[in-house]
C-alpha positions as CSV (number, residue, x, y, z in Angstrom):
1,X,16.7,31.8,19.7
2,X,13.9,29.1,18.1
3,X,15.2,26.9,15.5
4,X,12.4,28.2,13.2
5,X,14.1,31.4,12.9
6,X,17.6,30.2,12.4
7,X,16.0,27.9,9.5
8,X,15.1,31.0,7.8
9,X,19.1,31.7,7.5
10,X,19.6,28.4,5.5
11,X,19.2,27.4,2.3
12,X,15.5,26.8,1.7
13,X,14.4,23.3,1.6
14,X,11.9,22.0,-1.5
15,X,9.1,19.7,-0.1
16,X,6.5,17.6,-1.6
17,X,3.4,16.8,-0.2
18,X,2.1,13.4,-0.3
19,X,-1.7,13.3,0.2
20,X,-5.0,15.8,0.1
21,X,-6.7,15.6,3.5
22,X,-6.4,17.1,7.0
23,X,-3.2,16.3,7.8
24,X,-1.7,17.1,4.7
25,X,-2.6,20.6,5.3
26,X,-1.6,20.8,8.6
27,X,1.8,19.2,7.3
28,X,1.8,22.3,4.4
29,X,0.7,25.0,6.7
30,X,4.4,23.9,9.3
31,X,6.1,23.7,6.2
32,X,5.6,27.3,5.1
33,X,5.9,28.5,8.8
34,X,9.6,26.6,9.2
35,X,10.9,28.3,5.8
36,X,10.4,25.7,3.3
37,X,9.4,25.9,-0.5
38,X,6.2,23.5,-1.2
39,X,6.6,22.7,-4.8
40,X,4.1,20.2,-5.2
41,X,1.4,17.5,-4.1
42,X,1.2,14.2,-5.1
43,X,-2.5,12.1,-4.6
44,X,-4.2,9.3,-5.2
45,X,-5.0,10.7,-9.0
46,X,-4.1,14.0,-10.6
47,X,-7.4,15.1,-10.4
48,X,-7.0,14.6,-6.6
49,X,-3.5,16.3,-6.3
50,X,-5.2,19.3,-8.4
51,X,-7.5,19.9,-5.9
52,X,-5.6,19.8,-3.2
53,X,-2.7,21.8,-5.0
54,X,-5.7,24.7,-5.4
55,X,-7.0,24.1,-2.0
56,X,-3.3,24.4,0.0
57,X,-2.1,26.9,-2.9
58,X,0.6,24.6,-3.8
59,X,2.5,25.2,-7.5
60,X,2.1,22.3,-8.9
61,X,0.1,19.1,-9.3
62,X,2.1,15.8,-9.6
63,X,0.0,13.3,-11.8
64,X,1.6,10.5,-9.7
65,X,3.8,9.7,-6.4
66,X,6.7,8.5,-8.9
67,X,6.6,11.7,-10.4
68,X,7.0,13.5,-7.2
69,X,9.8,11.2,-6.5
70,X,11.8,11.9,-9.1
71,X,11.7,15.6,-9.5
72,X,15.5,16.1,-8.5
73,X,14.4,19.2,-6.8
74,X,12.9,17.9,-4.0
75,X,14.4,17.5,-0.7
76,X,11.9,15.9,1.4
77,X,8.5,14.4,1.7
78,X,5.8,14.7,3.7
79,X,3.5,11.4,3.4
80,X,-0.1,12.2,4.6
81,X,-1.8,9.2,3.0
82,X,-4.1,6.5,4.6
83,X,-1.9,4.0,7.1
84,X,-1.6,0.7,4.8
85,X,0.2,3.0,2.1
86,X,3.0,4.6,4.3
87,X,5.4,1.8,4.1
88,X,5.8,1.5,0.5
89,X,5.6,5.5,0.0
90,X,8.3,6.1,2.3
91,X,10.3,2.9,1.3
92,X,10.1,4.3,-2.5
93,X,11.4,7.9,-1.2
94,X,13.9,7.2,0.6
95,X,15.1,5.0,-2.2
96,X,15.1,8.1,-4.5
97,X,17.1,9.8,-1.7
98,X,14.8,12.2,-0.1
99,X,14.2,12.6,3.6
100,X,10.7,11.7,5.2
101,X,8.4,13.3,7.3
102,X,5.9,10.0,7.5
103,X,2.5,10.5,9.1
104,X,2.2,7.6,12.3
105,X,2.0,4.5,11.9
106,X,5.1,4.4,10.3
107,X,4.1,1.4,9.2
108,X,1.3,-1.5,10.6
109,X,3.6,-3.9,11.9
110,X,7.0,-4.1,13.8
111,X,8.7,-5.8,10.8
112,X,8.4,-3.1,8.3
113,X,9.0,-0.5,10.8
114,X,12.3,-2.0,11.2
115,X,13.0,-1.8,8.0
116,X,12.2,1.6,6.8
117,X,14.6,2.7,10.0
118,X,17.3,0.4,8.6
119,X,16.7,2.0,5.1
120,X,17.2,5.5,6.6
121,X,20.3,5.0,8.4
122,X,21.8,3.4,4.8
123,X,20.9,5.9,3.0
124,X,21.5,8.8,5.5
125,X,18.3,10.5,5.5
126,X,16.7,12.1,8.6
127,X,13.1,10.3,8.8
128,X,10.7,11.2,11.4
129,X,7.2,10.7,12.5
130,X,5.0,13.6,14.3
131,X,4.6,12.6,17.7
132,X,3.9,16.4,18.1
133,X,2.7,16.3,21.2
134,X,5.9,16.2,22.3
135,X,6.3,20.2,20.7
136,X,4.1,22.2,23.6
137,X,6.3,23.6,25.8
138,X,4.7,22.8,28.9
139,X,5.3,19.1,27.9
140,X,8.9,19.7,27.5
141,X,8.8,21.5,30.8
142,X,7.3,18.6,32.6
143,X,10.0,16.1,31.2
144,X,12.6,18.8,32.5
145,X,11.6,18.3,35.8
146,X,10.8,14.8,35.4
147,X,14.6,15.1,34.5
148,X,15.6,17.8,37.3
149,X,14.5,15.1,39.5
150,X,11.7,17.1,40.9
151,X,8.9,14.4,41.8
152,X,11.3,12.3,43.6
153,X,11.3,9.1,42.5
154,X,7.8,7.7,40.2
155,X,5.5,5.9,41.3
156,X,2.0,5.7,39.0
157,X,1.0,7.3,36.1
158,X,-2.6,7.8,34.8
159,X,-3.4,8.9,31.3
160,X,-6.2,9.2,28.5
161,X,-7.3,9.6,24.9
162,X,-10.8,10.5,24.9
163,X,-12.2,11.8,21.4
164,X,-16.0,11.3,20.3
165,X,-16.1,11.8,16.5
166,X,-16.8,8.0,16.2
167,X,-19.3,8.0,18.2
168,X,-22.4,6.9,16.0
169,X,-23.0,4.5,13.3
170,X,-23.5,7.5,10.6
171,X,-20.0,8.0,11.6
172,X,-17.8,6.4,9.5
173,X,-14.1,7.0,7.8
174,X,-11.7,4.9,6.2
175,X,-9.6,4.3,9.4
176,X,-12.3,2.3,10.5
177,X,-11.7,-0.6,7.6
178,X,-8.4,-2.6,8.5
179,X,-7.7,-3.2,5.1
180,X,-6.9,0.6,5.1
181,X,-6.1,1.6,8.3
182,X,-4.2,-1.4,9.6
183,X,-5.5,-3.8,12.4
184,X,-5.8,-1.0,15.4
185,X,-7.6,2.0,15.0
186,X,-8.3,3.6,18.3
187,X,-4.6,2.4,20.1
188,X,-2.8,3.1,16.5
189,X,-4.2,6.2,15.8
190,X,-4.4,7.9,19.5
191,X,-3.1,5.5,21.8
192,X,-0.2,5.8,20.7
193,X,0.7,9.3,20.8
194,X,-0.2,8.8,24.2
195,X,2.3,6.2,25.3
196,X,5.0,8.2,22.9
197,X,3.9,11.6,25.3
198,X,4.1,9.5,28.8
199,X,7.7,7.7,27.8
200,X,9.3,11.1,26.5
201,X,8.3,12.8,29.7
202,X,8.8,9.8,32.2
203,X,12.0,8.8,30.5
204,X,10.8,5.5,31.1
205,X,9.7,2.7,28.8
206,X,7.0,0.3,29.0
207,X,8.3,-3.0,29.8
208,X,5.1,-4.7,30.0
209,X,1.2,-4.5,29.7
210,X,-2.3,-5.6,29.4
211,X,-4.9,-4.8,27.4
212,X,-8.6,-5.2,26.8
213,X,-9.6,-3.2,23.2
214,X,-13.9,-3.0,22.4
215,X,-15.2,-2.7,19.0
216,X,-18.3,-0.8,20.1
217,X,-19.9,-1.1,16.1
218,X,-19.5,-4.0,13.8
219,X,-20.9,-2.4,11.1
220,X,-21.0,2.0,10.5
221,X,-22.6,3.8,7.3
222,X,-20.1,2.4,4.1
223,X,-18.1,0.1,6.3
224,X,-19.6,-3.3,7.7
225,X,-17.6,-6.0,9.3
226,X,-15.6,-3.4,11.8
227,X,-12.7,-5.3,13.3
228,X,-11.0,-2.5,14.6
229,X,-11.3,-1.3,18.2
230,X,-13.1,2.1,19.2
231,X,-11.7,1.6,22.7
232,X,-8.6,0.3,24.1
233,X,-7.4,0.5,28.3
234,X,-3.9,-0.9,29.3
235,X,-2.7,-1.4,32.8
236,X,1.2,-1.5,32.0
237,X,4.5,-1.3,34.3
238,X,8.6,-0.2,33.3
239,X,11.5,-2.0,34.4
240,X,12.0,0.1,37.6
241,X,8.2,-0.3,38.9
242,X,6.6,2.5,37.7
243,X,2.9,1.4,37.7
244,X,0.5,3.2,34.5
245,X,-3.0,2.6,33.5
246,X,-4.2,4.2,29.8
247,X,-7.7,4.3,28.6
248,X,-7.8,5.7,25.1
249,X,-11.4,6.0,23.6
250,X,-12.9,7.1,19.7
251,X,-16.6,7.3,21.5
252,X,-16.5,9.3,24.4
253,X,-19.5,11.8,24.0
254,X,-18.4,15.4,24.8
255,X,-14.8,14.7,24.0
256,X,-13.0,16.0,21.0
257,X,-9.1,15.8,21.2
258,X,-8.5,14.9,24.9
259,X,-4.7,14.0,25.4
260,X,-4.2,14.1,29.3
261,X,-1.6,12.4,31.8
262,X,-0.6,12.4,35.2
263,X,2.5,11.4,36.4
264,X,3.2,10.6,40.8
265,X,6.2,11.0,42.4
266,X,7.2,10.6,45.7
267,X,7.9,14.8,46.1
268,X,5.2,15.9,43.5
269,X,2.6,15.5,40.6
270,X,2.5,16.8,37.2
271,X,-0.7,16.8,35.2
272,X,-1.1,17.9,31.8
273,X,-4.4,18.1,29.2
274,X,-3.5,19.2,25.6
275,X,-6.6,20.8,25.4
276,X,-5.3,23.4,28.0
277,X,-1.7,23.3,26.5
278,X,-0.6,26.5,28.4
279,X,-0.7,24.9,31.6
280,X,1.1,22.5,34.1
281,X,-1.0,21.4,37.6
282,X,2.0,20.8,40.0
283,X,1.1,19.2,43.1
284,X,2.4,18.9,46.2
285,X,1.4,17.6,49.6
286,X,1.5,20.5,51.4
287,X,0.8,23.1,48.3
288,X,-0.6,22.5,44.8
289,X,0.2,25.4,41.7
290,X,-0.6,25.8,38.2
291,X,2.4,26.5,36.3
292,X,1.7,28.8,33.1
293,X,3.5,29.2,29.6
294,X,6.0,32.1,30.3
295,X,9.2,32.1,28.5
296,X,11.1,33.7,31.3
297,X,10.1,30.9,33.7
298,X,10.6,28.2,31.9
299,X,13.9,25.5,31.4
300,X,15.6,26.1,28.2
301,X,13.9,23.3,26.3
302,X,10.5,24.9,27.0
303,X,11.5,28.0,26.7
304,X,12.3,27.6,23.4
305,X,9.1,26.6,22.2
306,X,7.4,29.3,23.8
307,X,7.0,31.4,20.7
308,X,4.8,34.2,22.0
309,X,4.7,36.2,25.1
310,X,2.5,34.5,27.8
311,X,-1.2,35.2,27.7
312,X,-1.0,34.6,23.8
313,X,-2.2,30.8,23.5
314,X,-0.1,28.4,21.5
315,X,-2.1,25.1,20.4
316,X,-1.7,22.4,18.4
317,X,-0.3,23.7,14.9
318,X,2.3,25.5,17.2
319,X,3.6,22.2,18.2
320,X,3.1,20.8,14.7
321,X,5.2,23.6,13.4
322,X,7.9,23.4,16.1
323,X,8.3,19.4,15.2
324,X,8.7,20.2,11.8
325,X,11.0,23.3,12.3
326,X,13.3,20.5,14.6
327,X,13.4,18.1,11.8
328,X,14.4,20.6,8.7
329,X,16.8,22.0,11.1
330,X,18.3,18.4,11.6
331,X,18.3,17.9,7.5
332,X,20.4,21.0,7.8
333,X,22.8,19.2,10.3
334,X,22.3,20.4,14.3
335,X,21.0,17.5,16.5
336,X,17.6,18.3,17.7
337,X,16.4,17.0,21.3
338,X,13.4,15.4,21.5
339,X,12.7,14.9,17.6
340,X,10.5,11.8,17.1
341,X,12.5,10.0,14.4
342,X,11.8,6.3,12.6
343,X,13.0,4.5,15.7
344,X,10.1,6.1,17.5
345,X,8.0,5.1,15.0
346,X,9.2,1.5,15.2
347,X,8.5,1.7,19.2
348,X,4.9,2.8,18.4
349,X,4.4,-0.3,16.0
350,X,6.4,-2.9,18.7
351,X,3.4,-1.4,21.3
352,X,0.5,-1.8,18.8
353,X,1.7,-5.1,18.6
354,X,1.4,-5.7,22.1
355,X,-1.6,-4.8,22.7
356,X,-3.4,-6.3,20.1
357,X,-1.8,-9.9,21.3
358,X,-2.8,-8.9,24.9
359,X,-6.1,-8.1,24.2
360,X,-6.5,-11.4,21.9
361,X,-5.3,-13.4,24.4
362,X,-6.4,-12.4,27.6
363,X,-2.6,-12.1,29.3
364,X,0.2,-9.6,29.9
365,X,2.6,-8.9,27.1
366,X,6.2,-8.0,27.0
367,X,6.9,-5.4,25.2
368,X,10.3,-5.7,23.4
369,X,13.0,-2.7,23.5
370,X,14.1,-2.5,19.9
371,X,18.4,-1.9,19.7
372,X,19.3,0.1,16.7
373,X,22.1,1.4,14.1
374,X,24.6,3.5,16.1
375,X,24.7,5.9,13.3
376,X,20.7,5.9,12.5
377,X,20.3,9.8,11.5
378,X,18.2,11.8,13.8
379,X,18.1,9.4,17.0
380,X,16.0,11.4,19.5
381,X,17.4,9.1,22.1
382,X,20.9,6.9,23.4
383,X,21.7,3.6,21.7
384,X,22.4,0.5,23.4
385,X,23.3,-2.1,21.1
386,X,24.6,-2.7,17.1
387,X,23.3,-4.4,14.5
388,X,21.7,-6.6,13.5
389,X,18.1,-5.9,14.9
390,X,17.2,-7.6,18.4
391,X,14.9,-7.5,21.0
392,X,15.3,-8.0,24.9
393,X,11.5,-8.2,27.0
């Protein structure tokens, strides 16, 4: 049985949304569908946290995010706010005791990623990020047989990013302005959902890399002076050898959300595009097949993310709602696999940071592995070391 519908046996968990935009819906709309109570929304005014509470049919309108904060009714947040204010939002709610669902980046620099992590662990709050491509089950089934040892040992790995609504100069957002967005764009924003997809299914990190990043615009509608990149491509390699290159791209005409990888083994080949999320190219020397979304075919993992009979398409707010589904269910105590928590959010920030020195100076980058609290809440993967904080290239 799905997490989401043992949830619905719990008591039901309060959550305020910070935020008015996109994601802020999509973060209200997996609220609802994992059994949760939205009481309120808190935004950059109270005229803006009206609008949205009419527009997402939420109760109640917070005048302020310290208002929302402490309402003792609330258990957890969701912050859905422009990148440079995630830090100090989630650092101010986890200090009132809440847990956090923070939208990525977790914050725009190693250093405070590390400690909002530490922060959760001492106050014991589960705190994760929506690396939610992780939530289609033909991902899941590709990192079971990644696990099951079905390609044999790796070899390469190819993946993309491709999206196009950047595309123009009359295109223009706030991401776009580092000020607001932080110092990448294109690899922060995208990029690195697709290194978080390639190391959950690999189950291997990125040791190393180099990268090349392209600010295609120095100057769009309201925003002139454009340091961040619209393009990023990474040739990187793991510790055992595994070879990758990455393009990831925020001007690629034609191309709206293209999340694809390809992983090579030695036995077989697994290829996956999110924009076809119900299906798994497995190749073979001798055969090739496409795998689809069945429940009764499927490992356990996947299985239990298939929600629907196959032939019924699952997409992306299916994912979203299964990531948040995984992390009220770990509020409520089980121990979810797979759930993208702050120490995935710090590994997202210690990669930005890579590539950004990479691509400044012209040279391959180690890429520290960041050793964490034993008891951090809502690990989604094995410790290896205590504190305090290191790092080992």
């Amino acid at each position: 049985m799905v997490i989401q519908n043992t949830l619905l046996r719990r008591p039901r968990l309060r959550v305020g949304i910070v935020g008015g935009g996109f994601m802020a819906e999509v973060h209200c709309r997996a609220a609802r569908a994992a059994g949760a109570e939205v009481v309120g929304v808190a935004s950059s005014t109270r005229a803006s946290a009206e609008r949205a509470a009419q527009r997402f049919d939420i109760p109640s309108a917070y005048a302020s995010v310290e208002e929302l904060l402490v309402d003792g009714s609330v258990d957890l947040v969701h912050v859905c706010t422009p990148n440079a204010s995630h830090a100090a939002i989630t650092m101010a709610a986890l200090e009132a005791d809440k847990h956090v669902v923070c939208e990525k980046p977790l914050a725009t620099d190693p250093e405070t990623a590390a400690s909002l992590l530490r922060l959760a662990a001492e106050r014991k709050r589960i705190a994760t990020v929506p690396f939610v491509y992780r939530f289609h089950p033909m991902v899941r089934e590709a990192r079971a047989r990644v696990g099951a040892g079905d390609l044999g040992p790796l070899i390469t790995v190819q993946g993309s990013y491709l999206q196009d609504w950047l595309l123009n100069t009359s295109d223009d957002n706030w991401r776009v302005d580092a000020e607001v967005g932080g110092a990448s764009r294109a690899f922060a924003d995208i990029g690195s959902h697709l290194c978080d997809l390639v190391e959950f299914v690999a189950g291997e990190r990125i040791s190393g890399l180099c990268a090349q990043t392209r600010t295609i615009f120095a100057d769009r509608k309201n925003t002139k002076c454009i340091t961040t990149e619209d393009v990023a491509a990474l040739l990187f390699r793991t510790a055992n050898g595994l070879l990758g290159t990455f393009m990831i791209s925020q001007v690629a005409p034609g191309r709206k959300n293209r999340l694809s990888f390809e992983i090579n083994g030695r036995a077989q080949s697994l290829f996956f595009d999110q924009e076809a999320p119900e299906t798994l190219w497995v190749g073979g020397k001798a055969a090739s097949q496409i795998i689809t979304r069945s429940p009764e075919g499927l490992h356990a993992d996947a299985a239990r993310l298939a929600l629907v009979p196959a032939g019924h398409p699952q997409g992306y707010q299916d994912a979203f709602n299964g990531f948040v589904a995984d992390t009220y269910a770990a509020v409520a105590g089980d121990v979810p696999d797979g759930l993208p928590d702050f120490a995935d959010g710090l590994r997202a920030a210690a990669l930005t940071a890579a590539v950004l020195t990479s691509a400044r100076d012209g040279a391959w980058v180690s890429v520290p592995d960041l050793f964490l609290p034993p008891d951090t809440p809502g690990r989604s993967h094995p410790l290896t070391a205590q504190q305090p904080l290191t790092t080992s290239d």
